[in-house]
N, C-alpha and C positions, 0 to 999 in steps of 0.2 A: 592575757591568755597564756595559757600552757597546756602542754601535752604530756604524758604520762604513759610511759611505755611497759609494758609487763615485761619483755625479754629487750628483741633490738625491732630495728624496722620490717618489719616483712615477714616475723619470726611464726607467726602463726598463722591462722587460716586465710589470711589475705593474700601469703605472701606462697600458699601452697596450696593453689585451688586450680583451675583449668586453664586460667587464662583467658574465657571467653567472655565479653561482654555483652548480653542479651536478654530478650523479652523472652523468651523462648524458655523455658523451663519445663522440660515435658510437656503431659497432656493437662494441664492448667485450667483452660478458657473454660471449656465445658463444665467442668466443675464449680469456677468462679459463679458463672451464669447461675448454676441451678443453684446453689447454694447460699451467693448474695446479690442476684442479678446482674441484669446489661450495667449500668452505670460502675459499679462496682466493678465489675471484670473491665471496662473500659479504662476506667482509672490507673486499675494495676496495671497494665499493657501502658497507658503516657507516660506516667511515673517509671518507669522504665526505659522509655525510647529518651524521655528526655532527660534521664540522667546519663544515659551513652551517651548524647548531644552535646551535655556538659564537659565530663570528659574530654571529650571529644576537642573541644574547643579549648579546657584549658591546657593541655596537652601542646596544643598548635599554638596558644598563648605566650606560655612560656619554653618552648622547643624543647619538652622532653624528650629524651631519645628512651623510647619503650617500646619501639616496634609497633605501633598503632596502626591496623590497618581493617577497613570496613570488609566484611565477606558475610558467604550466609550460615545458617544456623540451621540442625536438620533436625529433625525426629524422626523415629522411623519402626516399624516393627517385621519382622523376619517371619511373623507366625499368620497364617490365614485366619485364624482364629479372631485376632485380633485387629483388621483391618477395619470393622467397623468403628472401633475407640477411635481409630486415626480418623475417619470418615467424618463423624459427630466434632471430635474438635478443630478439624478444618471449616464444618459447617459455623462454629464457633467464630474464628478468622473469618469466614466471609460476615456475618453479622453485627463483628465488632469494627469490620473495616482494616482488618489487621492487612497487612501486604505479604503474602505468603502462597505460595503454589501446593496443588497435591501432585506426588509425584508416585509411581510404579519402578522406578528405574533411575538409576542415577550413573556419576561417573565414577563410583568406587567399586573396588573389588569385591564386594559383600552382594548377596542379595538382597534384596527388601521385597517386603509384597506392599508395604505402604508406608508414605512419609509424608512430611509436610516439610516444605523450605520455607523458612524467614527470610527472607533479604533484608540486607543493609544493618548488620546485626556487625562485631567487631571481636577482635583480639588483640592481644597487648601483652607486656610482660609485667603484670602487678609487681614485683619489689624494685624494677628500676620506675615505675611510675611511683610508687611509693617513695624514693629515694628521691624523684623530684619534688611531691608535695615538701619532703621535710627541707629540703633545698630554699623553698619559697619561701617558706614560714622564718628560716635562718635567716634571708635577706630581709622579713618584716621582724626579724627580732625576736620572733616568738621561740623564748627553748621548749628543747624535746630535751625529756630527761628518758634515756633509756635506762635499765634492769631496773626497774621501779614499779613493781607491780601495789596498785590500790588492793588492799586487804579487808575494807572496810568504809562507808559512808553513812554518815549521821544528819540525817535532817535537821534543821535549825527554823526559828520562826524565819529569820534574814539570810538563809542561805543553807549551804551545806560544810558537811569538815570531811575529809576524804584523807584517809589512812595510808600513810605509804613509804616505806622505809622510815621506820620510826617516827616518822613526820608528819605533820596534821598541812592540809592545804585547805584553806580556806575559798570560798566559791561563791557566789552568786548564784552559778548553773555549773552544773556538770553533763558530757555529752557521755554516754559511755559509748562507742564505737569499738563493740565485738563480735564476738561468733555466742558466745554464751555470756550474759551477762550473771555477776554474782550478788546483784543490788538490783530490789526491784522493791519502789516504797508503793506497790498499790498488792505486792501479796496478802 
């Protein structure tokens, strides 16, 4: 195994996003539902809790110090207009069994006319939890090459060859692990 870095650890969208870790993505559920039904919107909601659960746990695993800590997660909308969307995908969370309240009123200085709270939902500081993944990996041996961005991957019958500072890496599998990926063999 190896890892391949396009800038340094943390350098890109990982390392400069909110911070929050959560199911909670907007008004989701609802959409999910009509779109590819209950099983499906169920799914994407576990697939979620239980990759914060993971975290979660290798975090406390290996003692990263990243500021990890469980809290909740809001949505919320400010306009009358739009309390019904809130309304519908809370009905959403009750049917998926999601754990979340509707609320009118909270503790912050903002108004709302409608929200919904996720409990048990989390924050952290992604580039020091980053800097302990790459920590781990150093103790299993595995290098990280950072400014080494892959410019280029070649499907093979027996694997792949992945482009990257003048240099071909040979593969078995490749993960790409980004925000945008530049290689996609099913376009």
């Amino acid at each position: 195994f190896i890892i391949v870095e396009a800038d340094h650890i943390g350098a890109g969208a990982s390392g400069r996003n909110t911070c929050k870790i959560t199911a909670q993505h907007g008004r989701i559920y609802q959409d999910l539902i009509q779109k590819h039904g209950y099983d499906t919107a169920k799914k994407y909601y576990t697939a979620h809790k239980e990759a914060m659960d993971s975290i979660e746990e290798i975090i406390k695993e290996h003692a990263i110090d990243c500021s990890f800590m469980r809290c909740d997660s809001c949505i919320f909308t400010q306009e009358e207009t739009n309390i019904s969307q809130i309304q519908d995908e809370y009905q959403a969370y009750l049917d998926l069994g999601i754990e979340g309240e509707y609320i009118q009123e909270w503790e912050y200085p903002i108004p709302i006319a409608a929200g919904i709270r996720m409990h048990h939902q989390a924050k952290f500081q992604p580039v020091k939890y980053m800097q302990g993944l790459a920590d781990i990996l150093s103790e299993k041996n595995i290098p990280i090459y950072t400014h080494s961005p892959v410019t280029s991957i070649i499907q093979k019958e027996d694997g792949y060859i992945a482009f990257c500072n003048h240099r071909k890496i040979y593969a078995n599998r490749i993960v790409q692990a980004t925000q945008l990926p530049f290689y996609d063999r099913h376009q």
